[in-house]
KENU-281758 format. One record per atom (N, C-alpha, C): x, y, z. Coordinates in pm, whole numbers, plus 50000, padded with zeros to 5 digits. Atoms other than C-alpha are relative to their C-alpha. Last residue first. Layout:
XYZ...
//
This chain:
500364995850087496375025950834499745011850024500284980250012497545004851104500185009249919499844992150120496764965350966500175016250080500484986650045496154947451328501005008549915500224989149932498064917051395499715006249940501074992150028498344879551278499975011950069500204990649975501584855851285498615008449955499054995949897502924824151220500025013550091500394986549948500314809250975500355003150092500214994049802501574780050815499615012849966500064979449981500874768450417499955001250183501024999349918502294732850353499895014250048499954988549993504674726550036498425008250111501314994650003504304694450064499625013449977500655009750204507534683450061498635005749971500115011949945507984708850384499354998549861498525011749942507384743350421499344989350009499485011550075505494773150277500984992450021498785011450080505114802250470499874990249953499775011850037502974829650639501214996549902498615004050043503014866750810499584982549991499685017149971499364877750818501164998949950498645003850047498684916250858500774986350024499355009549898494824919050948501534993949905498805002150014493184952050777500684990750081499465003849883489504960750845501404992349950498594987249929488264986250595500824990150101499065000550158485814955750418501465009650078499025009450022484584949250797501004999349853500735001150155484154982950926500654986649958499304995750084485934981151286498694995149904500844986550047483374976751588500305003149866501704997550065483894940651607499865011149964500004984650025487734941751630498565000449962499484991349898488894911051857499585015549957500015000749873486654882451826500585006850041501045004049889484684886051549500445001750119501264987550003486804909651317499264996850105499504991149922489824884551413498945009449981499485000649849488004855151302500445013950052500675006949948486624868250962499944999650142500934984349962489814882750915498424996550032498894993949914491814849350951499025016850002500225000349892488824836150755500875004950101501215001049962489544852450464499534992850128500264986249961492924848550480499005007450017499655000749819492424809350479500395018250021501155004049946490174813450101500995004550161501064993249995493244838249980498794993950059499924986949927495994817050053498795005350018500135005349863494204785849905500355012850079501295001949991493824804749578499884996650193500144989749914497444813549646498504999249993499464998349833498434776249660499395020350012500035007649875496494768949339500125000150162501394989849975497814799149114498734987550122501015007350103501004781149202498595009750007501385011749988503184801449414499464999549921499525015249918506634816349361499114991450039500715000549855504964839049060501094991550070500885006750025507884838848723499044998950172500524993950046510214864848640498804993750049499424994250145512984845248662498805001249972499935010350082512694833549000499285006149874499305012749982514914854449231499124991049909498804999250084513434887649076500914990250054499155004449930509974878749216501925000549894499585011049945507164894349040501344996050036498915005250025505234925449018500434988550022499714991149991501554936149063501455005349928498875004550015499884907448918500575016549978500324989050057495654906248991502035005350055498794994449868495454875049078500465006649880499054989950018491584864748996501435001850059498795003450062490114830049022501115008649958499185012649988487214845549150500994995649903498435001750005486894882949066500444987350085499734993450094483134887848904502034997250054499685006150160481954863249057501005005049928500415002750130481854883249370500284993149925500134985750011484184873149726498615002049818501054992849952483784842249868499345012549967501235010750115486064818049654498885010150051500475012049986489024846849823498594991449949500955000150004490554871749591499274983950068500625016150013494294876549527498455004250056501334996849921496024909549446499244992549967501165002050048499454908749395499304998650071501084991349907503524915749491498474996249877501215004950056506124888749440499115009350004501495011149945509004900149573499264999249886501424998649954511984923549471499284987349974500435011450068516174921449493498005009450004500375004950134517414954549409499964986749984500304990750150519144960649744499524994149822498604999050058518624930649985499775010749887499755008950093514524929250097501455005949965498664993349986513574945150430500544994149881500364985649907509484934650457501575007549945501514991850080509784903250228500295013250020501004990749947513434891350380499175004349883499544984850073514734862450149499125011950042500264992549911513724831250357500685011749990498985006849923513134805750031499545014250144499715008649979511324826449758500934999950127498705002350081509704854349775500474988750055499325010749988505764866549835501445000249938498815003149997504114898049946500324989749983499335017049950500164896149901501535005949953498294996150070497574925649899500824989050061499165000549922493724909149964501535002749964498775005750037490884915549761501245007750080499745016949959487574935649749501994996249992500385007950068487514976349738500154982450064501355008350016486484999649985500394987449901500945000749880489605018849859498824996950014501464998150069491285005649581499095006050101499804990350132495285001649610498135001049933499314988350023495444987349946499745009349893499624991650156492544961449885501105012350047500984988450027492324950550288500595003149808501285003150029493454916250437498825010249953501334987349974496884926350411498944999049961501234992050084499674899850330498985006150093500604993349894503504888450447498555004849921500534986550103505024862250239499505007850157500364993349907507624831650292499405016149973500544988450043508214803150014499765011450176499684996550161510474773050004499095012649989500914994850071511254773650399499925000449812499525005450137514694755150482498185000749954498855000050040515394765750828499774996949856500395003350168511784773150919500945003749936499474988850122512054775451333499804991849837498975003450086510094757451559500045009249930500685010050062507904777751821501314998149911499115011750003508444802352118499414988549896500775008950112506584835552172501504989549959499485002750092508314855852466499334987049904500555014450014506574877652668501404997549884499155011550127508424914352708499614984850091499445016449978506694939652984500384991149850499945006850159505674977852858501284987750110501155008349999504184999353179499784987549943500655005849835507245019353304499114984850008498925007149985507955026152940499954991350145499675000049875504605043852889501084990050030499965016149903503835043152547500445000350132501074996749890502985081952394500214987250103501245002850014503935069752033499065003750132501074991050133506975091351976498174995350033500434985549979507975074752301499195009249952500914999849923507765038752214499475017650029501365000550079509495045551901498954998050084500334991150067512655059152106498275001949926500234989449863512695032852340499095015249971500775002249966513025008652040498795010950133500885001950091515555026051868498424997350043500414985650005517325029452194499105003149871499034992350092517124992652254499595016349959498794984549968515924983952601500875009049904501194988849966513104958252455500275015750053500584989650080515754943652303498845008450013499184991849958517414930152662499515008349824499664988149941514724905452638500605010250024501334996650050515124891452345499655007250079499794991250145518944887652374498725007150014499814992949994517914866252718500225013249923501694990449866515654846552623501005014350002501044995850103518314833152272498955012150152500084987650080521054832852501499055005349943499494989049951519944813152750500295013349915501724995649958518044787052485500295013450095501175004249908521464785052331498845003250032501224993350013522994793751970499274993050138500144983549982526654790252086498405006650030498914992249866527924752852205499435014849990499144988150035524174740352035500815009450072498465008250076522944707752170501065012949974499625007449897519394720052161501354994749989500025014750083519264746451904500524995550081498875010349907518604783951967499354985149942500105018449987517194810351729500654991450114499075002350044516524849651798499554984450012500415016549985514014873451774501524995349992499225015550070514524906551821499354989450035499325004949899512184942651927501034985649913499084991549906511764970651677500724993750092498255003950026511344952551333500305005750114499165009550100507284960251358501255004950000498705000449997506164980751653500554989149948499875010750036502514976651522501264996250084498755002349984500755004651716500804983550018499284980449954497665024751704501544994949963501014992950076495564987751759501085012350034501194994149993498254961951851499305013349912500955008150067501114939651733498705005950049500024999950104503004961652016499214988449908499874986850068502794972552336500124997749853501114997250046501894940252549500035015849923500314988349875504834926752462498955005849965501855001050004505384890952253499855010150140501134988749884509264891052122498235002349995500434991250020510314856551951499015010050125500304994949862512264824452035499935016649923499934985950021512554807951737499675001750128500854989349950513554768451808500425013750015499534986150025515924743851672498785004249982498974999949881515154707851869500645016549944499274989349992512074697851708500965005450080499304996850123510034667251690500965008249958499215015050084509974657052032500275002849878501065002650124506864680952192501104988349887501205003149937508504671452530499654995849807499525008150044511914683752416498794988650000499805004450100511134714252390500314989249930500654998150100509514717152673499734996749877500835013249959512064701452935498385000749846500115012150054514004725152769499184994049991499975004250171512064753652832500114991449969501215003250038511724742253206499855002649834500345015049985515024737453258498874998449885499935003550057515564772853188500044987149955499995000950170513534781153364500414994749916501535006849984514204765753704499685002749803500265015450022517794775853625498884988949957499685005049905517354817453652499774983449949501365003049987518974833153411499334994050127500815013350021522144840753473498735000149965500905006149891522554881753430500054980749974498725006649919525444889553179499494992350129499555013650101522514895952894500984994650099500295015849978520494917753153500544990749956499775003649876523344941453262498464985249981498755005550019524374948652886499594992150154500305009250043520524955952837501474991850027501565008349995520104980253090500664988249928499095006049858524004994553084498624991250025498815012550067523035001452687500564993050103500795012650054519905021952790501114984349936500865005249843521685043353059499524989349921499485001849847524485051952823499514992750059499175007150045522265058352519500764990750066501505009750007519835081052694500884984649961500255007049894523065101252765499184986750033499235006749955523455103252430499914994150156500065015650058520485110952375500974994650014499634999350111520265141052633500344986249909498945007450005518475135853014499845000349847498814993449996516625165053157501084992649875499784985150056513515154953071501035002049980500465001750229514305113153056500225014949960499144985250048515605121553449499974999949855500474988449857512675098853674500765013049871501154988350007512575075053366499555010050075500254991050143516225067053334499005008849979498974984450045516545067753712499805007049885500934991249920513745038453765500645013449977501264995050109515325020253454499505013050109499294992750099518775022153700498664999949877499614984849967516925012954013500945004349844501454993749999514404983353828500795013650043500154984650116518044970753680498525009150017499594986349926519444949453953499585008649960498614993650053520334919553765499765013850022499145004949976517744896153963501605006849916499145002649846515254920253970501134996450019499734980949942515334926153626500175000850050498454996350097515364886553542500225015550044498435006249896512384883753782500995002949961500344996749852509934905753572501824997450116498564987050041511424885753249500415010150142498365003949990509954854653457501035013949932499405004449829506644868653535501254999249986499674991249934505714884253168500984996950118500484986349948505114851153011500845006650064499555001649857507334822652841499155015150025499834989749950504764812352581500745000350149499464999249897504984776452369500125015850080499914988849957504914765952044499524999850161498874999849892506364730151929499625015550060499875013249891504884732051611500545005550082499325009449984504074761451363499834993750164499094988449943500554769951290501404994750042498945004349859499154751451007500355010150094498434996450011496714760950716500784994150190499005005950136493574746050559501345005150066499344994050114491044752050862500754994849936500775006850094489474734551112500115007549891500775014349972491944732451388499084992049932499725011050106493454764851237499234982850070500484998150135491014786751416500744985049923501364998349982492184778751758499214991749885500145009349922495774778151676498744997250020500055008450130494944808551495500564988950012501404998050095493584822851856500604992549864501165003549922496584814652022498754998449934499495018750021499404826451787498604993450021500555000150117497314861551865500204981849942501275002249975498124855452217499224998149860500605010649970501594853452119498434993750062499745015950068501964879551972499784988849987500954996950083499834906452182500684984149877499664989850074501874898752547499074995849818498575008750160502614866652749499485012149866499005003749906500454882053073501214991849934499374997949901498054904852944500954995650091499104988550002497824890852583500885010150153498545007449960496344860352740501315012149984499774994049940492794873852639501465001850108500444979950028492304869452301500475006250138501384994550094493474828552375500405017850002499684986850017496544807352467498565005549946500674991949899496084774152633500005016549956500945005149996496614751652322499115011450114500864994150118499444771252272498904999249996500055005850092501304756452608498735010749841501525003250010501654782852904500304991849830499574995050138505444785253058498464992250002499915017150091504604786753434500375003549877498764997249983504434821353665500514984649929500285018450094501284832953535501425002550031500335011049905501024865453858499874984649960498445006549990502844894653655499894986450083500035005749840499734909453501501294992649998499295009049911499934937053272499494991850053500435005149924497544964053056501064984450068499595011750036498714995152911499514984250079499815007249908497305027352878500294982650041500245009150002498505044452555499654996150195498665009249895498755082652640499134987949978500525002749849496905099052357500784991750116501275007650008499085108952005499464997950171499985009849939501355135452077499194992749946501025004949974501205167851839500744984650096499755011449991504195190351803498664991750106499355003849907503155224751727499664987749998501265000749909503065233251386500754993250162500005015249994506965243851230498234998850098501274998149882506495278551058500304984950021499475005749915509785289950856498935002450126498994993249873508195298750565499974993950081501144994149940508055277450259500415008350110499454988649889510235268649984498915002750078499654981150032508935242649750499905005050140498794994749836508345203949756500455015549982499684984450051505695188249500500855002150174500034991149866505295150049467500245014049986498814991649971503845130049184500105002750189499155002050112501345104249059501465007550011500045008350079499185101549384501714999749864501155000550076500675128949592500074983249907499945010650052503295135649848498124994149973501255004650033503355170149964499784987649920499685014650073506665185750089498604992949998501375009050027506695221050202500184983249899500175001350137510895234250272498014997950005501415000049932512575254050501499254991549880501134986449992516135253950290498714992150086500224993849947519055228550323498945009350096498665004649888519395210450028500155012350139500645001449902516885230049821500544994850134499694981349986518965234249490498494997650150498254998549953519745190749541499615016750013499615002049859515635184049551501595007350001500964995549944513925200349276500754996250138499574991349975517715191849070498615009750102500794994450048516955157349080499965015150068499554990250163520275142649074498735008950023498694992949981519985125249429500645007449895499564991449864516555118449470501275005750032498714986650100516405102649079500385010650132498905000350007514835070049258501015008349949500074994750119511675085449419501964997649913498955007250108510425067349692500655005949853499965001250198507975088649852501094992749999498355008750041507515095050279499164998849823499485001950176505105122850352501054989750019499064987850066504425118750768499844995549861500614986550117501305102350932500755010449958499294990049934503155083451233499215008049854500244996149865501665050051201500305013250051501704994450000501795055350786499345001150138500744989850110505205056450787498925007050042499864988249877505815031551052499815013049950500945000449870504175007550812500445009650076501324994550060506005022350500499245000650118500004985650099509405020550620498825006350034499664990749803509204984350867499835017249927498934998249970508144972750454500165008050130500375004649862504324961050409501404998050060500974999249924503634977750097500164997950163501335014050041507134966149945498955010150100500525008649890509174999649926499064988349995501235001850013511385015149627500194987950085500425012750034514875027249697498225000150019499465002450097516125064649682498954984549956498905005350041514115078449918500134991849887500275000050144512215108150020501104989350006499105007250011511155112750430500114999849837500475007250131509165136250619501514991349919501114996450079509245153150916499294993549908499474988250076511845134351128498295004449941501214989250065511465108951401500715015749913500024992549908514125080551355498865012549959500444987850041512955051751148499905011650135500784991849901514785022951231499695013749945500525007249892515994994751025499195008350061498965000449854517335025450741498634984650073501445003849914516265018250384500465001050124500135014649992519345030950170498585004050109500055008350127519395066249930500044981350103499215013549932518095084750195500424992149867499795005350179516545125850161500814986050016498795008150029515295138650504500104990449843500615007550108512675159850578501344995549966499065005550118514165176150919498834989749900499724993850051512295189551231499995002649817501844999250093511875163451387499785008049912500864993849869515825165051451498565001349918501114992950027518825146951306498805000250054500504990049962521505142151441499385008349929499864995949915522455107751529499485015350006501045005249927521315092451181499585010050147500714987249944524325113251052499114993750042498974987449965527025084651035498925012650073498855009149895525095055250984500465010850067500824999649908522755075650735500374994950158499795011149913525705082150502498525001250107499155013050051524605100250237500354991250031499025007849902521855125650359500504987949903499705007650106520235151650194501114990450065498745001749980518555173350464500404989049883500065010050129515155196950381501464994349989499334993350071514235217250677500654986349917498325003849944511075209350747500765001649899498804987350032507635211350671500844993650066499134998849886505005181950604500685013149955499104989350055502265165650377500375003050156500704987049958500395132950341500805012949975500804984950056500225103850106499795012050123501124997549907502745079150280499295014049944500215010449873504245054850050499625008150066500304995549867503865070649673500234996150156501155012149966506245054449406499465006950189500824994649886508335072149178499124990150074499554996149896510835057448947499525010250120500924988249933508845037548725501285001250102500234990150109510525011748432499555014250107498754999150031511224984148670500365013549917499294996049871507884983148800501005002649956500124991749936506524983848427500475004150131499694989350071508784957648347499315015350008499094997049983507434940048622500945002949926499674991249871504214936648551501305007450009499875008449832504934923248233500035010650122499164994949874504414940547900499934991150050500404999349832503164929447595500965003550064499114999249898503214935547163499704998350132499664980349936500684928846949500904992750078500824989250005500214893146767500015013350024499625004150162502894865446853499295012649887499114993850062502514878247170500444999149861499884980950003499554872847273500935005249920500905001450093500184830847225499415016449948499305004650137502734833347489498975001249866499454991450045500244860647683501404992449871500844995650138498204838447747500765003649924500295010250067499604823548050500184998649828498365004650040501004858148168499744984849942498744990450114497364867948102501544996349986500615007550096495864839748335500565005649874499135015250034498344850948616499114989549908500675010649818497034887148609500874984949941500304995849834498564922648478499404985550094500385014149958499714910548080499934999550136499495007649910499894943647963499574989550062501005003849908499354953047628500564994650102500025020449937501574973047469499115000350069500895003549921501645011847270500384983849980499695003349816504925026347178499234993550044499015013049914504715013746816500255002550084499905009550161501125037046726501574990250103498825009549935501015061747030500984993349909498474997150065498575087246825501524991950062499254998149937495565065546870501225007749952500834986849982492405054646678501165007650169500674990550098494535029846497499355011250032498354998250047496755013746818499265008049836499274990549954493315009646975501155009249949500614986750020491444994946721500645012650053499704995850199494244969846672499175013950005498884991150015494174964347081500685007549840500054986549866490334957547107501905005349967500744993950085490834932246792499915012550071499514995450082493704914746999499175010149904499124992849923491764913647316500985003649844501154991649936488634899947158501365011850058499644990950132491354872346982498605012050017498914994650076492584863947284499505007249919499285012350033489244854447526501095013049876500045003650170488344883747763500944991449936499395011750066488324869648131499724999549790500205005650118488704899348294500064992349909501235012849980489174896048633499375000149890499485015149991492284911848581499134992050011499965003449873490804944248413500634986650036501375004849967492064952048093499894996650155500565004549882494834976348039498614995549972501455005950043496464987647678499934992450127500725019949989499785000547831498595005649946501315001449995501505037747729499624983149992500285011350099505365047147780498264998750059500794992250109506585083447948499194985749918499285003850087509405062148179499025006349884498755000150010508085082248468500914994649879499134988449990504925096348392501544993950005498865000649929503255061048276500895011249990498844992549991499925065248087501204997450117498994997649901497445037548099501475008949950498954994050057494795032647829500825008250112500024987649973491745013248031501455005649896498804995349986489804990047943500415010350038499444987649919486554975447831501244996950067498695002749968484994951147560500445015150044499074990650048481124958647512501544993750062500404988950110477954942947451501505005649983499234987649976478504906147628499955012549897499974983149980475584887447628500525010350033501034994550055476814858947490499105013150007501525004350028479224857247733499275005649868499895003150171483004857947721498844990850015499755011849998483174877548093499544999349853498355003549988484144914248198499904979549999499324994950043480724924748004501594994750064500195003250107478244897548132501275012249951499995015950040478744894948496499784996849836498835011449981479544926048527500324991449966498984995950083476574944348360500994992250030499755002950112474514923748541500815004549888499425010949998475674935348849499774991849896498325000349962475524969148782499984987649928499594995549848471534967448671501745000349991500295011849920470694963048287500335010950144501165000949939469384992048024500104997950176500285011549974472655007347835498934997650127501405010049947471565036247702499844987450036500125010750144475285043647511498524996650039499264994650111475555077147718499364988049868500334987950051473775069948025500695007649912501244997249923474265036148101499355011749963500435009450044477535025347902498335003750039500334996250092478885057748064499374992049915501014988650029477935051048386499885002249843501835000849993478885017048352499485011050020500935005350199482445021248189498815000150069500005014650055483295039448568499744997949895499015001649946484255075248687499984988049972500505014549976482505089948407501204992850077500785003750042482675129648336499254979550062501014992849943485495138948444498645001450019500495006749874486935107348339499685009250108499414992149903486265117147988500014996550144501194990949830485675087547824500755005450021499504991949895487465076947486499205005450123499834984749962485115055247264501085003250109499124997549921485215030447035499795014750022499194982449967482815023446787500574995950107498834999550037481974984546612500595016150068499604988650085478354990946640501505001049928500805003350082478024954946795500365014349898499545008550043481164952047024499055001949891501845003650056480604985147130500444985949893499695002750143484524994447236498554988949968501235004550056484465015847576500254996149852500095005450180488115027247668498724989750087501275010850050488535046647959500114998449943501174992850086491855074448002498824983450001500935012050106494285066048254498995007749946501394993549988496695085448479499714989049871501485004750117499775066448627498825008749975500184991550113502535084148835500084996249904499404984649977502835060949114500225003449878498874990150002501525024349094499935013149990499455004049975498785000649236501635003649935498634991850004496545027049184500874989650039499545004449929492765007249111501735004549995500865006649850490525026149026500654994450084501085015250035492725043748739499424999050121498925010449949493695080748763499634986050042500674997849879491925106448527501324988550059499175009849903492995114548139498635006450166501005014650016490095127947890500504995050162501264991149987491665165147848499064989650060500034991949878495495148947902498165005550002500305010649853494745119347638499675011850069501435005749966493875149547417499934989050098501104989449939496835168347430498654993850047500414999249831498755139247395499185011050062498914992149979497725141346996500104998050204498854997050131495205126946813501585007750088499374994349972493075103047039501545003649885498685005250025490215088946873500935013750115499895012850036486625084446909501374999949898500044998150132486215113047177500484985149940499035011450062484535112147466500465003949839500395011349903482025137547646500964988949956499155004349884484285160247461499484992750108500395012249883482075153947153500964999750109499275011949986483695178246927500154986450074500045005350155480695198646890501014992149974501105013349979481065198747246499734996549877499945011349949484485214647224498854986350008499475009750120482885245047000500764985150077500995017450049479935250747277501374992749890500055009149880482395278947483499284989349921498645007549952484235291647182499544995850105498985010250086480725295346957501334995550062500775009650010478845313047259500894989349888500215007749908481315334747311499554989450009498415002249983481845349046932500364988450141500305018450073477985345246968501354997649958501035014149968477695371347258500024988249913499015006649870480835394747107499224988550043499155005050030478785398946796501204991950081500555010750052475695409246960501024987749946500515011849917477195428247194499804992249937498585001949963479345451346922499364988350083499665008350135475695453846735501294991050086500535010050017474325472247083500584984949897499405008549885477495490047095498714990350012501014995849864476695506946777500424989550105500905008449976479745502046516499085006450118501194998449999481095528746410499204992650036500094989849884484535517946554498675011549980499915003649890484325487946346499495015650112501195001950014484385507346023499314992350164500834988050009487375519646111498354995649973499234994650157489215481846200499015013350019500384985050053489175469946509500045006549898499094992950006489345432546522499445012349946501044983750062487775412846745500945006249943499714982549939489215378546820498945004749940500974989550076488735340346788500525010750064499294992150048491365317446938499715010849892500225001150168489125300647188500985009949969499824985850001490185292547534499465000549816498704991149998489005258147600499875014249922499504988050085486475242747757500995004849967498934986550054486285211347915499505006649912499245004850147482835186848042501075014149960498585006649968482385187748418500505002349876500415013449913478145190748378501834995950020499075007350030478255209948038500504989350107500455012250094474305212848058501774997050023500635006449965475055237948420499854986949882499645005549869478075253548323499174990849988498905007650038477015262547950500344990250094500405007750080473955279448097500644985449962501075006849862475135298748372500064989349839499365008449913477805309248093499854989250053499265013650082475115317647860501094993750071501405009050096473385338448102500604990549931500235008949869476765354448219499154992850010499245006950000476995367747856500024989550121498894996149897473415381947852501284989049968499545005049941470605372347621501535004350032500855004949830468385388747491500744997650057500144987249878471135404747237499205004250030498964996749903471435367047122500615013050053499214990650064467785364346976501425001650091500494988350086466345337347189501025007049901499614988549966468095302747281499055008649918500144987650107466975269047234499905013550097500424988449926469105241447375499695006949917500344986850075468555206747227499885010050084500154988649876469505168847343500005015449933500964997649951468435141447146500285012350110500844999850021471825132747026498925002750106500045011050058474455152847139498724995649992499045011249899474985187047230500134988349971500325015049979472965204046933501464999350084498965007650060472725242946923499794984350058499925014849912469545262146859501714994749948498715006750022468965298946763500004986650070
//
């Protein structure tokens, strides 16, 4: 007996009662290699004559009854098929793209043989890239990288046009996906989407999406032809969206006001939110209503603390969550979904992370100019502003700016300020009776801290000396005055949005330079803040407040935050980018405004994705359209590249360098639209 798998391939079998059922199994398993089976709908039926049968005969018949419902799929080529008839079949093919830059997506391959004219479906059990299967399916010859360089470009020796067919769980709708660094020309992309929309059961749901900023170009001229998307109609269209893939117990609370109940809830608790809270109190796990930018106070503390958080905007109808309200629950936050069901009432025991040890000196008793700031400065003006320091450094021969007029008041003088308002015996109390002492109480002691530094004078000398500072460098007279302690912007621990910044303006009856120090200091006592030190192990005792000092950016035209690591690819190339116009929080954005979000590529990286921006969503203050020129984020992307570069060399050698994550807050200011760099600290992932 022989059956055919595909070409050139041949199993021969003996008589089939030689051969055993578990034999053919083994068999099946091993050549089918991942590929589905399904149940067959063959029987036996008893009839009288039947029940003479010899039980040898009965084997024989049963063995190729078997044999025909485990090989009949391959006779249907489920290594791919060259159409999809029904969603059944996406689902047998589907997998989840390479690159996830949304929540409950699966994708099927598309291979389309420019010369044969076929199209195929990949199983992506089977082929986790077009080049395996191009390789060992179609026999293609070359190496990777020639494949690349000739298939996602409009070469002569291109063989095949590739893609992917993108499912969307939440709004149920299907995209035609090319890569973004694909530079197939129009009418390659229209012929690829005709085949598609024919060897497809979708037919007028299916679009192409226009994912990079050469496609939204194009895409006028696209459209006249097939139908398109926009990023951000797909964003707009999804109401799930992963933010911290892990899992949790707790008892499962549905909260409305967060203002109100904030106060009492307990680690315990998975909590349900329809707004973004400032502070993330410790709970289990988290589900909320609004969708997060990547690099939202949410997500980052999120992922520093390794709980489930999801976004899921139906959180308050969706009857998985409201009949649960209450109960013990499991909560598992997954790629495309989440799952949450009853569990028993087991909480693990409560893990610490390691006791941070912290490092101080209280002996720079001057304000230190920028010029003087380096890697190691952190000990006595804190992780901010030392960082400043270094890209100060860097920028000297670089493309981007740091702002003007900067400036560190170190450790020493806050030091004094404590003394001088009395508060080392009332911190010394808080932390002698923390065990004993209840949050409210905590509350109390931490609100007589900061109330007793803001009423403190300062002392004079200082504040002279700012001035005298600010007035020195001459151009600038409204200055940020920002927190720089050695506890945060570090490795383990970002403490993003915990401490304040504030402005002052020479001249100014309210916004002064007094106020502004002082404010800043007295946030290092906020119970929020106190709180997040704790969770993390920080030693309160040990944690001093610098203050980072530079002009402010009253009339910014662009401001972004980005991540010098592929988020949505692991290992992969290319840098995640927040942008929005003017000084419209990135990180905390006004209900239902959203950013810019994409994935840029500096001149350094492969061929294969220069000039790429790979177009996540875009800016719902300008009508749909990037806030930077594909120009200015080119430039982004070369100076973020060295910003990691630099910081790999001089502060994280050991880290992997593709895995290494450096969170750059920049801007755009001034006729020129001139790129600063105002900030750099360790990605915690």
């Amino acid at each position: 007996m022989c059956v055919h798998l595909k070409p050139h391939s041949t199993v021969w079998l003996g008589s089939v009662d030689q051969v055993g059922v578990g034999s053919l199994s083994k068999i099946a398993h091993s050549l089918n290699r991942g590929l589905i089976f399904e149940a067959s709908a063959l029987a036996l039926y008893r009839t009288k004559q039947e029940t003479d049968m010899s039980l040898s005969t009965i084997r024989k018949t049963t063995v190729l009854l078997l044999l025909l419902s485990a090989f009949a799929p391959w006779l249907g080529a489920q290594t791919f098929l060259s159409e999809l008839s029904s969603e059944l079949d996406f689902q047998r093919l589907e997998g989840v793209p390479l690159v996830q830059k949304y929540g409950q997506v699966s994708a099927v391959k598309i291979v389309y043989d420019i010369r044969s004219e076929k199209l195929y479906f990949i199983n992506a059990k089977n082929y986790k890239y077009h080049y395996g299967f191009c390789q060992r399916y179609l026999g293609y010859g070359a190496e990777l990288a020639y494949f690349n360089e000739h298939n996602y470009r409009n070469s002569p020796e291109r063989k095949y046009l590739l893609a992917n067919l993108n499912h969307f769980g939440g709004g149920n709708f299907y995209v035609l996906e090319i890569a973004a660094s694909d530079t197939m020309e129009n009418a390659s992309i229209v012929r690829l989407f005709q085949r598609v929309f024919q060897s497809t059961f979708i037919k007028n749901d299916l679009k192409f999406l226009l994912n990079s900023a050469r496609l939204r170009t194009a895409g006028e001229t696209l459209k006249t032809e097939i139908p398109v998307m926009s990023p951000s109609e797909i964003y707009k269209n999804l109401d799930y969206q992963p933010i911290g893939k892990h899992k949790g117990r707790g008892y499962l609370r549905i909260i409305t006001d967060f203002e109100r109940e904030k106060r009492g809830l307990a680690p315990t608790d998975i909590i349900v939110l329809d707004e973004t809270p400032l502070f993330l109190p410790e709970v289990a796990g988290i589900i909320i209503s609004e969708f997060q930018t990547p690099l939202s106070h949410l997500t980052i503390l999120g992922q520093n603390r390794k709980i489930p958080i999801a976004a899921f905007k139906n959180a308050f109808s969706d009857k998985r969550l409201t009949d649960l309200d209450g109960a013990f629950v499991r909560l598992e936050v997954k790629d495309r979904t989440f799952s949450i069901t009853r569990a028993k009432h087991r909480v693990g025991k409560k893990r610490r992370p390691r006791k941070i040890k912290l490092k101080y000196d209280l002996s720079v008793d001057s304000l230190i100019g920028i010029e003087h700031l380096d890697k190691k400065s952190y000990q006595y003006v804190g992780n901010k502003a030392s960082n400043l320091g270094m890209l100060y450094q860097l920028g000297k021969n670089a493309a981007f700016k740091v702002p003007e007029g900067a400036f560190a008041i170190p450790f020493f003088f806050y030091q004094e300020h404590l003394q001088r308002a009395g508060n080392h015996g009332t911190i010394g109390r808080l932390l002698a009776n923390r065990e004993e002492m209840d949050n409210d109480s905590l509350r109390t002691y931490l609100k007589e801290v900061r109330k007793s530094i803001r009423k403190t004078p300062i002392d004079r000398t200082l504040d002279s000396l700012v001035r005298y500072k600010i007035i020195q460098q001459g151009h600038f007279t409204r200055m940020r005055f920002r927190s720089s302690t050695n506890a945060e912007d570090t490795k383990g621990f970002s403490g993003a949005g915990l401490y304040s910044s504030k402005t002052a303006a020479l001249g100014h009856p309210r916004k002064t330079v007094e106020k502004a120090i002082k404010k800043v200091w007295a946030s290092l006592w906020s119970y929020e803040a106190f709180m997040e030190r704790e969770y993390f192990n920080i030693p309160h005792a040990a944690v001093y407040m610098g203050i980072l000092v530079h002009r402010s950016f009253p009339n910014e035209a662009v401001n972004g935050v980005a991540i010098t690591k592929n988020l949505y690819r692991k290992k992969g190339l290319g840098f995640v980018v927040n942008a929005q116009l003017g000084d419209e929080n990135v990180v905390n954005p006004e209900p239902g405004t959203v950013s810019d979000q994409f994935i840029c590529y500096p001149r350094s990286a492969a061929d294969l994705y220069k000039n790429t921006i790979d177009i996540i969503t875009t800016s719902s203050l300008n009508h749909g359209e990037l806030v930077m020129s594909p120009v200015e984020i080119q430039q982004l992307a070369d100076q973020l590249e060295l910003v990691k570069t630099y910081f790999h060399k001089k502060r994280y050698p050991s880290r992997n360098y593709l895995d290494l994550g450096i969170d750059v807050e920049f801007k755009l200011d001034g006729p020129n639209r001139d790129l600063y760099i105002k900030q750099a600290r360790i990605y915690n992932d």
